[in-house]
PDB file of N, CA, C and O in Angstrom:
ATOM      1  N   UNK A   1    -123.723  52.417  19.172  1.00  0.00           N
ATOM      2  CA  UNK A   1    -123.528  53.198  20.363  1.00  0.00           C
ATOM      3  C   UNK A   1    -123.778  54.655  20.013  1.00  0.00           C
ATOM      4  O   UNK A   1    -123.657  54.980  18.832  1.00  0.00           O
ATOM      5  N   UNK A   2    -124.028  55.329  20.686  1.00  0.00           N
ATOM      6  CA  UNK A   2    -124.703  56.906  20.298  1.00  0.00           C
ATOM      7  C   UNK A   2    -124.241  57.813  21.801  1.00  0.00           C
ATOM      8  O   UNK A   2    -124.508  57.277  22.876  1.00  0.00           O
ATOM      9  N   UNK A   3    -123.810  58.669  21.794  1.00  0.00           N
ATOM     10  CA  UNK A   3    -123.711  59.445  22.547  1.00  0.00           C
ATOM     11  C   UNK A   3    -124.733  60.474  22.992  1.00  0.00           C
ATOM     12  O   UNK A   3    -124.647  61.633  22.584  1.00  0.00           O
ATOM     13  N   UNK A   4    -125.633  60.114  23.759  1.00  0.00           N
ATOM     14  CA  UNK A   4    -126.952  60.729  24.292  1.00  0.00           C
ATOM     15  C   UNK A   4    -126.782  61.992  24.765  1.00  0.00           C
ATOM     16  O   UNK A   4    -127.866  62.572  24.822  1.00  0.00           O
ATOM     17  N   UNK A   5    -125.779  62.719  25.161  1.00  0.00           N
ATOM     18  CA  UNK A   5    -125.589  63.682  25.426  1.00  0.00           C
ATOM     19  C   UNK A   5    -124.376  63.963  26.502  1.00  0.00           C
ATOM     20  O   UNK A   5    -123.775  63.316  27.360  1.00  0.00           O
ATOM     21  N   UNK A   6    -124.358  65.365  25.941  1.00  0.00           N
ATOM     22  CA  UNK A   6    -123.095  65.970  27.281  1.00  0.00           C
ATOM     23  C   UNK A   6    -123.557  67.526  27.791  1.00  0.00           C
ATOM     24  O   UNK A   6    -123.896  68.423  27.019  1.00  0.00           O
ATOM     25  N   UNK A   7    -123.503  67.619  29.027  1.00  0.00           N
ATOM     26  CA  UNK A   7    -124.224  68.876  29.119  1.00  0.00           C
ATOM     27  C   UNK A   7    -123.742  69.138  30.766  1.00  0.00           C
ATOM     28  O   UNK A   7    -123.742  68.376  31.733  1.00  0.00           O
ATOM     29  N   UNK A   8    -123.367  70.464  30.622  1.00  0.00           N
ATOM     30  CA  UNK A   8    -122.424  71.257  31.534  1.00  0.00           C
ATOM     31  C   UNK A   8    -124.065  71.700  32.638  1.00  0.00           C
ATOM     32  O   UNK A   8    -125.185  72.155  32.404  1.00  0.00           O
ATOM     33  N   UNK A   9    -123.118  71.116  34.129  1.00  0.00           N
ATOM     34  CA  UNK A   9    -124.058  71.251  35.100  1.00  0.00           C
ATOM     35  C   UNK A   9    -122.994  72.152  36.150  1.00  0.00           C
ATOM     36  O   UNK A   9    -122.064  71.759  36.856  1.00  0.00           O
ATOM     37  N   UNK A  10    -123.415  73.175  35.982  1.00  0.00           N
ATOM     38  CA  UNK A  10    -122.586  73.839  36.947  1.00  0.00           C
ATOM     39  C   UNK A  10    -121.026  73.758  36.669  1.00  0.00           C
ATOM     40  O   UNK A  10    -120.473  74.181  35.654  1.00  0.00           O
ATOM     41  N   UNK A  11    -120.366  73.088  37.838  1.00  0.00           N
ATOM     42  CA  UNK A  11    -118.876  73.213  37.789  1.00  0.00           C
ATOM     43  C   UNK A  11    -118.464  71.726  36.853  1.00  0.00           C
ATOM     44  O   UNK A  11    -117.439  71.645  36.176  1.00  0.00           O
ATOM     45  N   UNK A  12    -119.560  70.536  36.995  1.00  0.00           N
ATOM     46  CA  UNK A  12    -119.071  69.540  36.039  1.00  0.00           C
ATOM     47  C   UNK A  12    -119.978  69.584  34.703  1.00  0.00           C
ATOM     48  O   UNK A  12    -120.973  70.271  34.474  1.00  0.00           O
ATOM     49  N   UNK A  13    -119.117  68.343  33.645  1.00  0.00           N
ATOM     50  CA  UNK A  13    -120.057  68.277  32.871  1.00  0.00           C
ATOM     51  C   UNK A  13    -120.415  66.650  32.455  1.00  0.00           C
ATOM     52  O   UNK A  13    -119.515  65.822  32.314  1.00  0.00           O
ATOM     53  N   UNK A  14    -121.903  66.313  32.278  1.00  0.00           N
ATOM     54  CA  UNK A  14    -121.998  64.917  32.377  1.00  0.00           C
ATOM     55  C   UNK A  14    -121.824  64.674  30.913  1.00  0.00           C
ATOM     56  O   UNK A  14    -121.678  65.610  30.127  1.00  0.00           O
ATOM     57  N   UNK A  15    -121.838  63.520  30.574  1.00  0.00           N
ATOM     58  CA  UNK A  15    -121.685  62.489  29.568  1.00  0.00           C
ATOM     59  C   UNK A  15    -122.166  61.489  29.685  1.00  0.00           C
ATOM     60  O   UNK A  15    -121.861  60.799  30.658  1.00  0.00           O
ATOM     61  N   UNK A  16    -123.653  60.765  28.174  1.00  0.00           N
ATOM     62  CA  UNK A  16    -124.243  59.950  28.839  1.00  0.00           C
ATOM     63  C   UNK A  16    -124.054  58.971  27.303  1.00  0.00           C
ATOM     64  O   UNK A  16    -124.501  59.415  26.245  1.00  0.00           O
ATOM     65  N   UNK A  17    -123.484  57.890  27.358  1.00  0.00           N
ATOM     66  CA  UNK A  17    -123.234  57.068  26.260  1.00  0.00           C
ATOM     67  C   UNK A  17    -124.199  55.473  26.431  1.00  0.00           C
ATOM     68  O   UNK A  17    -124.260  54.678  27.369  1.00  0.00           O
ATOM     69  N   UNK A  18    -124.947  55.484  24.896  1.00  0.00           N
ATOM     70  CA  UNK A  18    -126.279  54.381  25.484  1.00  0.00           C
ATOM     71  C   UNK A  18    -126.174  53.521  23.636  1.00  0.00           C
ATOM     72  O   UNK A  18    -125.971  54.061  22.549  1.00  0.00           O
ATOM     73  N   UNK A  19    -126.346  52.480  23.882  1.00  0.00           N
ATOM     74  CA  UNK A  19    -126.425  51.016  23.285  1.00  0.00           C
ATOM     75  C   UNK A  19    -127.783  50.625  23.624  1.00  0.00           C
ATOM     76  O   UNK A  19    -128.369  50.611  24.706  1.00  0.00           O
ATOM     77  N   UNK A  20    -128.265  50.207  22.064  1.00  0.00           N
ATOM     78  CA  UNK A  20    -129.510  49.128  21.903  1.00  0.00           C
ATOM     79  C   UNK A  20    -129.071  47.499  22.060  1.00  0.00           C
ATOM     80  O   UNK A  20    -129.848  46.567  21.853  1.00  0.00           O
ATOM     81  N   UNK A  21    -127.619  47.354  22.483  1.00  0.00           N
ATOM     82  CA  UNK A  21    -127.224  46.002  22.448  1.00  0.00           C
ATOM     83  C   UNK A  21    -127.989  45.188  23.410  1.00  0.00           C
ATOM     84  O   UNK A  21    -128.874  45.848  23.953  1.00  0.00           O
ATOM     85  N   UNK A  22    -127.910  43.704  23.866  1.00  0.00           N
ATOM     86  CA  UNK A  22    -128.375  42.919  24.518  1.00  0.00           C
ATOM     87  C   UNK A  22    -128.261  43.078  25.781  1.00  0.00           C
ATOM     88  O   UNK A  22    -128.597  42.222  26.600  1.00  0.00           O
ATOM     89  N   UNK A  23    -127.815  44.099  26.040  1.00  0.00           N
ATOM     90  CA  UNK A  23    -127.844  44.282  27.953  1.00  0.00           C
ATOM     91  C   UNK A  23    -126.760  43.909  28.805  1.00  0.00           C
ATOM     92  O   UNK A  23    -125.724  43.670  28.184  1.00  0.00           O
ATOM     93  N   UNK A  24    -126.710  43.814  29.784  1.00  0.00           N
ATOM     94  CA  UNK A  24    -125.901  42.888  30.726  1.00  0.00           C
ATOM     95  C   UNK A  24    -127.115  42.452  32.200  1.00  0.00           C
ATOM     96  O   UNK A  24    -128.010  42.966  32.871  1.00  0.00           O
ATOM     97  N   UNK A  25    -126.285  41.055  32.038  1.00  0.00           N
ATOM     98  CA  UNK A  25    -126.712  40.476  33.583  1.00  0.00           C
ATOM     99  C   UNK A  25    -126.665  41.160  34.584  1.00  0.00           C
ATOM    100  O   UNK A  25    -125.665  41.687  35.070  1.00  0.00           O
ATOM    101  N   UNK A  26    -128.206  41.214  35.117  1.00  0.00           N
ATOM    102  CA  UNK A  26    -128.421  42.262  36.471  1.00  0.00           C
ATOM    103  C   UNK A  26    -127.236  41.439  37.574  1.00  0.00           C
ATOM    104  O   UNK A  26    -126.643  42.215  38.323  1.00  0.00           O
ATOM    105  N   UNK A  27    -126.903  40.065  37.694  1.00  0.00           N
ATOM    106  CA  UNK A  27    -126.119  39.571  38.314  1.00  0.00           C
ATOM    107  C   UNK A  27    -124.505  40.582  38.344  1.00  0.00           C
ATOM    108  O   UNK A  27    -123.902  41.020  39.324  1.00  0.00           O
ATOM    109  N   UNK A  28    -124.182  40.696  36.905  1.00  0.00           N
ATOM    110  CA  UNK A  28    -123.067  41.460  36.587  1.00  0.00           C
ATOM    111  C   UNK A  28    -122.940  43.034  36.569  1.00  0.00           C
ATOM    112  O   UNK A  28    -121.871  43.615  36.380  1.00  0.00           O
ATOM    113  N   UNK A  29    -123.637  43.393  36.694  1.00  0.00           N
ATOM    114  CA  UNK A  29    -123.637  44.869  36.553  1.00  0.00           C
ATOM    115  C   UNK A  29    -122.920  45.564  37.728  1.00  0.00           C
ATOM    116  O   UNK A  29    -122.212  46.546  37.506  1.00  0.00           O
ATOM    117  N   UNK A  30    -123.116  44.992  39.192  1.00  0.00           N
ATOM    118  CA  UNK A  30    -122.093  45.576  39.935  1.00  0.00           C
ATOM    119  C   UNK A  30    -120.405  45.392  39.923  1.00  0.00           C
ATOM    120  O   UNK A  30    -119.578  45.911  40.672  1.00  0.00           O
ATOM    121  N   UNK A  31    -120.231  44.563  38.917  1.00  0.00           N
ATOM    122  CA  UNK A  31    -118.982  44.332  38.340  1.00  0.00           C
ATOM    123  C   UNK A  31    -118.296  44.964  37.415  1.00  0.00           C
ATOM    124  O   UNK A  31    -117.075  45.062  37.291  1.00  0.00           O
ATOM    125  N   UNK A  32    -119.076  45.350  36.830  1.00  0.00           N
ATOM    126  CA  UNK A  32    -118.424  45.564  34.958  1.00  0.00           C
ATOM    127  C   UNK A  32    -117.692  46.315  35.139  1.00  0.00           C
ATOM    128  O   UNK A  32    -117.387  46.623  33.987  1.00  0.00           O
ATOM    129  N   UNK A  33    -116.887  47.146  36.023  1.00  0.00           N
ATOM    130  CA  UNK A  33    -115.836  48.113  36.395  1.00  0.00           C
ATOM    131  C   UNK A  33    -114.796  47.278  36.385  1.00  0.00           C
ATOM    132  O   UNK A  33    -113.994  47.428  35.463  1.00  0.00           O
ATOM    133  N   UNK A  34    -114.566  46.309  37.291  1.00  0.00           N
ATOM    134  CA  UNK A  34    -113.407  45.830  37.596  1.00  0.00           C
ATOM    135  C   UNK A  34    -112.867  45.119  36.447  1.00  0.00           C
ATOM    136  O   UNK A  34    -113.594  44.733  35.532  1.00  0.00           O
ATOM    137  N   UNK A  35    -111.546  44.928  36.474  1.00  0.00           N
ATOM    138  CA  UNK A  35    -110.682  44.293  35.670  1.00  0.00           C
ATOM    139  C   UNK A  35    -111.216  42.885  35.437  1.00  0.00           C
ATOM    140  O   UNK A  35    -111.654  42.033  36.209  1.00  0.00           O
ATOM    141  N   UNK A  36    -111.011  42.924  33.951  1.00  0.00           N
ATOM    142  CA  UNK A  36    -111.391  40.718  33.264  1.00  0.00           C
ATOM    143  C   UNK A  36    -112.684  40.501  33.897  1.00  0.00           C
ATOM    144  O   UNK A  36    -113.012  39.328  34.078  1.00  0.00           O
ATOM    145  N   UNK A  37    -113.416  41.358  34.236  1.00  0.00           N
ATOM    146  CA  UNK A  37    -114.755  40.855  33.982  1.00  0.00           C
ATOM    147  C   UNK A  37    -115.701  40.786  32.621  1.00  0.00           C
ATOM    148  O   UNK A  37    -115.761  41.735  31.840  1.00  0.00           O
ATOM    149  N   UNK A  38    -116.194  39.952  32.493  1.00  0.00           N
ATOM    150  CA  UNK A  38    -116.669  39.481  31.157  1.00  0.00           C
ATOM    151  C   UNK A  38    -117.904  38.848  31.047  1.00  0.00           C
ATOM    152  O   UNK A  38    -117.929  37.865  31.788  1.00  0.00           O
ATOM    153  N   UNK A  39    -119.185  39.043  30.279  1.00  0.00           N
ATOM    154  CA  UNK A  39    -119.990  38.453  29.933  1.00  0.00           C
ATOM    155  C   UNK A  39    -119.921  36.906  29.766  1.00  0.00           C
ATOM    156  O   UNK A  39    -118.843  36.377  30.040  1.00  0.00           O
ATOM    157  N   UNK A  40    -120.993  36.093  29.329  1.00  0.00           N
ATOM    158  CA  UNK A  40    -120.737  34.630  29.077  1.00  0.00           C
ATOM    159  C   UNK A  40    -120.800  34.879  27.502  1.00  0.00           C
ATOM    160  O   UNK A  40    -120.238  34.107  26.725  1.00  0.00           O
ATOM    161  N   UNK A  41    -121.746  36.366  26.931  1.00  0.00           N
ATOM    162  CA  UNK A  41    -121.225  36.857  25.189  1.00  0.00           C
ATOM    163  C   UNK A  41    -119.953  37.454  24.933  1.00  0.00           C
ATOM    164  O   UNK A  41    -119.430  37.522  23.821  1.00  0.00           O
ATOM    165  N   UNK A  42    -119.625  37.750  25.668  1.00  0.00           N
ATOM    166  CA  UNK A  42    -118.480  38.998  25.850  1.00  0.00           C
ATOM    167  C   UNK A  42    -117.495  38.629  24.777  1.00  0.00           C
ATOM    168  O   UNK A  42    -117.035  37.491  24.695  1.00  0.00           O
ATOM    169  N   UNK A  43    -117.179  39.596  23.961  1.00  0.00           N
ATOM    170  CA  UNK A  43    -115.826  39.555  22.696  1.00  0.00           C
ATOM    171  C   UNK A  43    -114.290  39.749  23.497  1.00  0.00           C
ATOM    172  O   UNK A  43    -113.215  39.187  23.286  1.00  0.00           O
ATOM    173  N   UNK A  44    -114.665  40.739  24.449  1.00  0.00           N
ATOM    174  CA  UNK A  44    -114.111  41.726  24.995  1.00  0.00           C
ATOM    175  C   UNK A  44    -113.261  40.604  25.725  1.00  0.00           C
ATOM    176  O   UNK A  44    -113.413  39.383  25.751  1.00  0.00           O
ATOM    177  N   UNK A  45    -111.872  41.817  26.582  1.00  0.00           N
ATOM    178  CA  UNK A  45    -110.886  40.876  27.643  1.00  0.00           C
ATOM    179  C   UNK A  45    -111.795  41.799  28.755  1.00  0.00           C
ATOM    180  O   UNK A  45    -110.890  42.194  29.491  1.00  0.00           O
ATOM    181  N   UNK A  46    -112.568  42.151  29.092  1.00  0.00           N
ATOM    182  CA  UNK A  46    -112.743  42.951  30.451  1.00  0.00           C
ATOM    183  C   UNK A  46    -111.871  43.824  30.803  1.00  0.00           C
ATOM    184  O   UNK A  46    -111.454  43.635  31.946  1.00  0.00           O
ATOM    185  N   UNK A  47    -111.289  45.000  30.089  1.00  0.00           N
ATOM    186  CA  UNK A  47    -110.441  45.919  30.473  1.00  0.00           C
ATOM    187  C   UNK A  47    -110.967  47.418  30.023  1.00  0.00           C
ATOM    188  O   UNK A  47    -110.453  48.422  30.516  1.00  0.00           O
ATOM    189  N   UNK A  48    -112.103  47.502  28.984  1.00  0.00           N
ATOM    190  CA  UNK A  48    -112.222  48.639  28.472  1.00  0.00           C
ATOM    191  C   UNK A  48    -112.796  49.802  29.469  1.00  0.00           C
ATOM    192  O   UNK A  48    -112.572  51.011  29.513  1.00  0.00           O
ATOM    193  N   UNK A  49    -113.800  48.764  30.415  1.00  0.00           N
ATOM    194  CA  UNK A  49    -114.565  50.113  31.074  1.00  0.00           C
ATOM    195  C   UNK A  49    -113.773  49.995  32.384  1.00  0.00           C
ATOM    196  O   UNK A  49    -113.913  50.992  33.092  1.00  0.00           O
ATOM    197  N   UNK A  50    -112.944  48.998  32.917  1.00  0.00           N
ATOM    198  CA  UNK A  50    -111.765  49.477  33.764  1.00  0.00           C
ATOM    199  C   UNK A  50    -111.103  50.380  33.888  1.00  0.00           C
ATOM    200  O   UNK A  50    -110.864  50.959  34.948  1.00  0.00           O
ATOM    201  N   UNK A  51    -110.688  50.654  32.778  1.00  0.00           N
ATOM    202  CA  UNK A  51    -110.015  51.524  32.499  1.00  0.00           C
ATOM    203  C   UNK A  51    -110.046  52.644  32.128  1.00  0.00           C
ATOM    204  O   UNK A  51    -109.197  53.523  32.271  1.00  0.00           O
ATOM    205  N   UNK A  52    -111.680  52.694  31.301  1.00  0.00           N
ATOM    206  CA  UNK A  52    -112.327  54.145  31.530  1.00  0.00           C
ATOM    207  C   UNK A  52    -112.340  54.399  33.169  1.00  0.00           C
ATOM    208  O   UNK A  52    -111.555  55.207  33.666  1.00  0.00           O
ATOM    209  N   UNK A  53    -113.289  53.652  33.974  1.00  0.00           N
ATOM    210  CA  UNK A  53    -113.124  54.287  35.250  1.00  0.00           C
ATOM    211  C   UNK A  53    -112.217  54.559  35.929  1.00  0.00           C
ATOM    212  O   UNK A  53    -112.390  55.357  36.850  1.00  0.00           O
ATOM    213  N   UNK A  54    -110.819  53.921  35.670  1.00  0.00           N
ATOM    214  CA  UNK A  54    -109.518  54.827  36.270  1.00  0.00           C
ATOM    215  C   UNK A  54    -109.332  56.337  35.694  1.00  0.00           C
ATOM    216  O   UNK A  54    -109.059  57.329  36.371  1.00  0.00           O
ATOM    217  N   UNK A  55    -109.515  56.291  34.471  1.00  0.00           N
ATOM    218  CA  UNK A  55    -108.938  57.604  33.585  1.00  0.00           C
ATOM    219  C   UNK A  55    -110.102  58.733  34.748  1.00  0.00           C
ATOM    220  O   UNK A  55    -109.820  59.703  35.452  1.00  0.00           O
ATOM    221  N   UNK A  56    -111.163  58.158  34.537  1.00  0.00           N
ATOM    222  CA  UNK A  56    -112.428  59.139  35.670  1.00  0.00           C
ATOM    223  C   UNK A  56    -112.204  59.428  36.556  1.00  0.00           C
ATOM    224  O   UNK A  56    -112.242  60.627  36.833  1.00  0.00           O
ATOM    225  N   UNK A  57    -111.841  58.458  37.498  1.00  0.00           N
ATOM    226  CA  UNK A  57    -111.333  58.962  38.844  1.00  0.00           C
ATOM    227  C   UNK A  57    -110.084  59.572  38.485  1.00  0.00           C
ATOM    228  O   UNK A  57    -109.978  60.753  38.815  1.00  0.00           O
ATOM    229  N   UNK A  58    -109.210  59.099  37.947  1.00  0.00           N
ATOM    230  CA  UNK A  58    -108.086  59.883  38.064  1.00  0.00           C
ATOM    231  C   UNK A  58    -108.007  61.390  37.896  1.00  0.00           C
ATOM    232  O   UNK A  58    -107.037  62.022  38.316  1.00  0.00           O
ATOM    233  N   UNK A  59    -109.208  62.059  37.174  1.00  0.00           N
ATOM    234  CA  UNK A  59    -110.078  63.112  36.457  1.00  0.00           C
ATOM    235  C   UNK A  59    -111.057  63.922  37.912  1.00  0.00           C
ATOM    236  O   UNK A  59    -111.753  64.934  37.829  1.00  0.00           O
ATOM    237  N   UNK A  60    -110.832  63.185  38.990  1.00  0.00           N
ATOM    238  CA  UNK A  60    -111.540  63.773  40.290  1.00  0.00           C
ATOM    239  C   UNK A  60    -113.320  63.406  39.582  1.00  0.00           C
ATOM    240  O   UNK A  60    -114.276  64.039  40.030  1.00  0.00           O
ATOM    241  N   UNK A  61    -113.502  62.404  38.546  1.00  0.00           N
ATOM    242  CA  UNK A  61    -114.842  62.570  38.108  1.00  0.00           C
ATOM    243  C   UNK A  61    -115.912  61.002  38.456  1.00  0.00           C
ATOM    244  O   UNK A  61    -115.173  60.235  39.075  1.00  0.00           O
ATOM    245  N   UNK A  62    -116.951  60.516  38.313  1.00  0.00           N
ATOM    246  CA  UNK A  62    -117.780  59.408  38.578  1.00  0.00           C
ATOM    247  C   UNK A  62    -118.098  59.056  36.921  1.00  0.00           C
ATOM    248  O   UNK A  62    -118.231  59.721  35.893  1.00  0.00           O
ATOM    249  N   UNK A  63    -118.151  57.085  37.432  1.00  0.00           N
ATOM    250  CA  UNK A  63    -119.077  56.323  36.138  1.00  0.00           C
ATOM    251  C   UNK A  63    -119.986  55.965  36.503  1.00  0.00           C
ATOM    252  O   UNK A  63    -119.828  56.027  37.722  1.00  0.00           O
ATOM    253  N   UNK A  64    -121.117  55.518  36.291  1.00  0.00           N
ATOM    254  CA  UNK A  64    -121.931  54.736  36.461  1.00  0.00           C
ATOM    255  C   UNK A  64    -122.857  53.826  35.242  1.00  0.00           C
ATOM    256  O   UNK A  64    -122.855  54.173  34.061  1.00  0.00           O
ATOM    257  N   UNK A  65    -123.407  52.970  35.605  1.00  0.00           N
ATOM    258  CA  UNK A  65    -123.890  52.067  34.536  1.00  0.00           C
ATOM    259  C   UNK A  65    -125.576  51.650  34.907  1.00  0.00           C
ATOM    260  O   UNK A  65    -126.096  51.266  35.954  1.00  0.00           O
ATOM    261  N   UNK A  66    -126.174  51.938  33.445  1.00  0.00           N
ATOM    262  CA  UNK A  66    -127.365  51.156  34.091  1.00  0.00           C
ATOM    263  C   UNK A  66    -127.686  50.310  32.641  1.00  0.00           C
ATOM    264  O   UNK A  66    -127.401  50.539  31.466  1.00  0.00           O
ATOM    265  N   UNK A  67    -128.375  49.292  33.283  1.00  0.00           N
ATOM    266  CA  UNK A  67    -128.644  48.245  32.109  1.00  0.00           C
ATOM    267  C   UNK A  67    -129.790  47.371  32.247  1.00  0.00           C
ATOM    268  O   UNK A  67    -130.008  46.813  33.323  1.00  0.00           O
ATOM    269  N   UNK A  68    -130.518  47.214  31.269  1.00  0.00           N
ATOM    270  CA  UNK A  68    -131.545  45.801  30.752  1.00  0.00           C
ATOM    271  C   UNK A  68    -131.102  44.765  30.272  1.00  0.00           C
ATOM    272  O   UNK A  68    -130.151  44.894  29.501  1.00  0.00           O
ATOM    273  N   UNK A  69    -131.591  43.465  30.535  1.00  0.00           N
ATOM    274  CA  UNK A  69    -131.313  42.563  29.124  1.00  0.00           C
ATOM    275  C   UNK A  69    -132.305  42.667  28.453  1.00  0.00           C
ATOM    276  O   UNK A  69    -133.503  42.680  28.733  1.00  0.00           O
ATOM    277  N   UNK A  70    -131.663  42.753  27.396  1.00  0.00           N
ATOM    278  CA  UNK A  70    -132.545  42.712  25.743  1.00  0.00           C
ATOM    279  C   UNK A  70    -132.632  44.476  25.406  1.00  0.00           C
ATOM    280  O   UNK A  70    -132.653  44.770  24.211  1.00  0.00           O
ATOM    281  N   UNK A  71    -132.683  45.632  26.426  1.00  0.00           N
ATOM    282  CA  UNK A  71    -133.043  46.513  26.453  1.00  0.00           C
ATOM    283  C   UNK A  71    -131.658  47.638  26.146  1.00  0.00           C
ATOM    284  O   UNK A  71    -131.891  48.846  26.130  1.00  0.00           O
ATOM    285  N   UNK A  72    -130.223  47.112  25.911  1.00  0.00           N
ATOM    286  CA  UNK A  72    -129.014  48.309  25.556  1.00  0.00           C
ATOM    287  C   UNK A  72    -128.448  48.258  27.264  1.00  0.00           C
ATOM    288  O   UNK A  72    -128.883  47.542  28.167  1.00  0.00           O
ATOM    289  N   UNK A  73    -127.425  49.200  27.315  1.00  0.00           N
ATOM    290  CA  UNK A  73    -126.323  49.933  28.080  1.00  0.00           C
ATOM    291  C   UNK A  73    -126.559  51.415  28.287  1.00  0.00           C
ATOM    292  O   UNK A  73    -126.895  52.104  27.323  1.00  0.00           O
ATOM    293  N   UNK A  74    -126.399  51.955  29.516  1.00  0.00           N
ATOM    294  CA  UNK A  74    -126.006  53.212  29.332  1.00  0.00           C
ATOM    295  C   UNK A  74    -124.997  53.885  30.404  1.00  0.00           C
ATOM    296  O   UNK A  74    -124.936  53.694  31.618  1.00  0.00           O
ATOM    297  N   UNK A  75    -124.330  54.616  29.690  1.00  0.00           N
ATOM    298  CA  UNK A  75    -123.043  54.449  30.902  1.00  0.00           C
ATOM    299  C   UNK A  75    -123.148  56.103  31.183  1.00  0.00           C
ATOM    300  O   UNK A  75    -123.760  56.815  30.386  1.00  0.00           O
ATOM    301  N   UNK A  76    -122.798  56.402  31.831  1.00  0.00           N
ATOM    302  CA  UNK A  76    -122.833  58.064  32.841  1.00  0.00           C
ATOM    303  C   UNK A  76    -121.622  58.155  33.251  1.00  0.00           C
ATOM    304  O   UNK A  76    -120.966  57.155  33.540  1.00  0.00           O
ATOM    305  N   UNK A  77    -121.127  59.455  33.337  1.00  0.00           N
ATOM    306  CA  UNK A  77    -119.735  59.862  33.601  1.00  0.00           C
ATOM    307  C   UNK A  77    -119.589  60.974  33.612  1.00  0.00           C
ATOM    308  O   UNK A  77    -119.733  61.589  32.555  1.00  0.00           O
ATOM    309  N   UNK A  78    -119.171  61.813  35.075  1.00  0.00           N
ATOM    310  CA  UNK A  78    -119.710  62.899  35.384  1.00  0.00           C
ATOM    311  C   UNK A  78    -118.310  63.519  35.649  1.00  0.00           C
ATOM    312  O   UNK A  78    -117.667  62.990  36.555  1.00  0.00           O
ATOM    313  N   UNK A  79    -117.698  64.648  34.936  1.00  0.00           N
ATOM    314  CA  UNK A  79    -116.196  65.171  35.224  1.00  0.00           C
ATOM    315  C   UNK A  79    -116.235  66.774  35.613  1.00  0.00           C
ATOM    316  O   UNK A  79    -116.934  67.692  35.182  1.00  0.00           O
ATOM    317  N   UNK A  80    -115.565  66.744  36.252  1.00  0.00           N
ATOM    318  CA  UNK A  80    -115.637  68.206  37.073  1.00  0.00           C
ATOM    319  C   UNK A  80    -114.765  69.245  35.859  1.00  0.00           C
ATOM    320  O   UNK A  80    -113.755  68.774  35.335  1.00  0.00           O
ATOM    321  N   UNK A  81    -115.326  70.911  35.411  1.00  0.00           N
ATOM    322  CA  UNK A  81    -114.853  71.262  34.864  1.00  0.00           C
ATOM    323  C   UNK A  81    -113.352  72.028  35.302  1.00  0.00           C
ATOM    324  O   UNK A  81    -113.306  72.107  36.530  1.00  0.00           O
ATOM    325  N   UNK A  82    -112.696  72.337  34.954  1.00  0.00           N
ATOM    326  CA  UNK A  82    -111.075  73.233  34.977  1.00  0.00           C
ATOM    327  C   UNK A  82    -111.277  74.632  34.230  1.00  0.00           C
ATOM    328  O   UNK A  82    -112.059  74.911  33.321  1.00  0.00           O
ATOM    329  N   UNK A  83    -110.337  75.424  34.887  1.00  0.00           N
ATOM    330  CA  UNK A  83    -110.124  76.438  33.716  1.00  0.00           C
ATOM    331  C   UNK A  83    -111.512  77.200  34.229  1.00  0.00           C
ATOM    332  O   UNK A  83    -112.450  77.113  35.022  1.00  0.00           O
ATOM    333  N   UNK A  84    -110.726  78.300  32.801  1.00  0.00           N
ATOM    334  CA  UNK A  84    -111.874  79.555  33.035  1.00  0.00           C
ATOM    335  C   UNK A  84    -113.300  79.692  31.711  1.00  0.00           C
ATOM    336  O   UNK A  84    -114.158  80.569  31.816  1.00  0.00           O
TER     337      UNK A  84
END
């Protein structure tokens, strides 16, 4: 996993985190937010990126996901900055 970048756009700043792993099912991809969703590879319980996207919203900020099979992950997450 590699962190592709973070870079301050105005008042937010994005974050873009990307995997050469095996992808996810275009079937699944409008899912992978919600709770115990899981691949048919999946190691995982389905809670990690749940729960990133609460911490986000809770943050007034957006996730999003885009994916291939065979082609990696890349996840986006856009948080509004604070402060001076």
């Amino acid at each position: 996993m590699t962190l592709a970048g973070a870079v301050e756009a105005g008042r937010w700043v994005r974050l873009e985190v990307r995997d050469t792993g095996a992808g996810i099912d275009p079937a699944l991809l409008p899912r992978i937010f919600d709770r115990f969703v899981t691949g048919d590879d999946s190691r995982g319980t389905g809670l990690g990126l749940a729960i990133a996207r609460q911490l986000v919203l809770a943050h007034g900020g957006e996730i999003d996901a885009e994916s291939s099979p065979g082609a990696g992950t890349t996840i986006r997450v856009r948080l509004p900055l604070t402060g001076g």
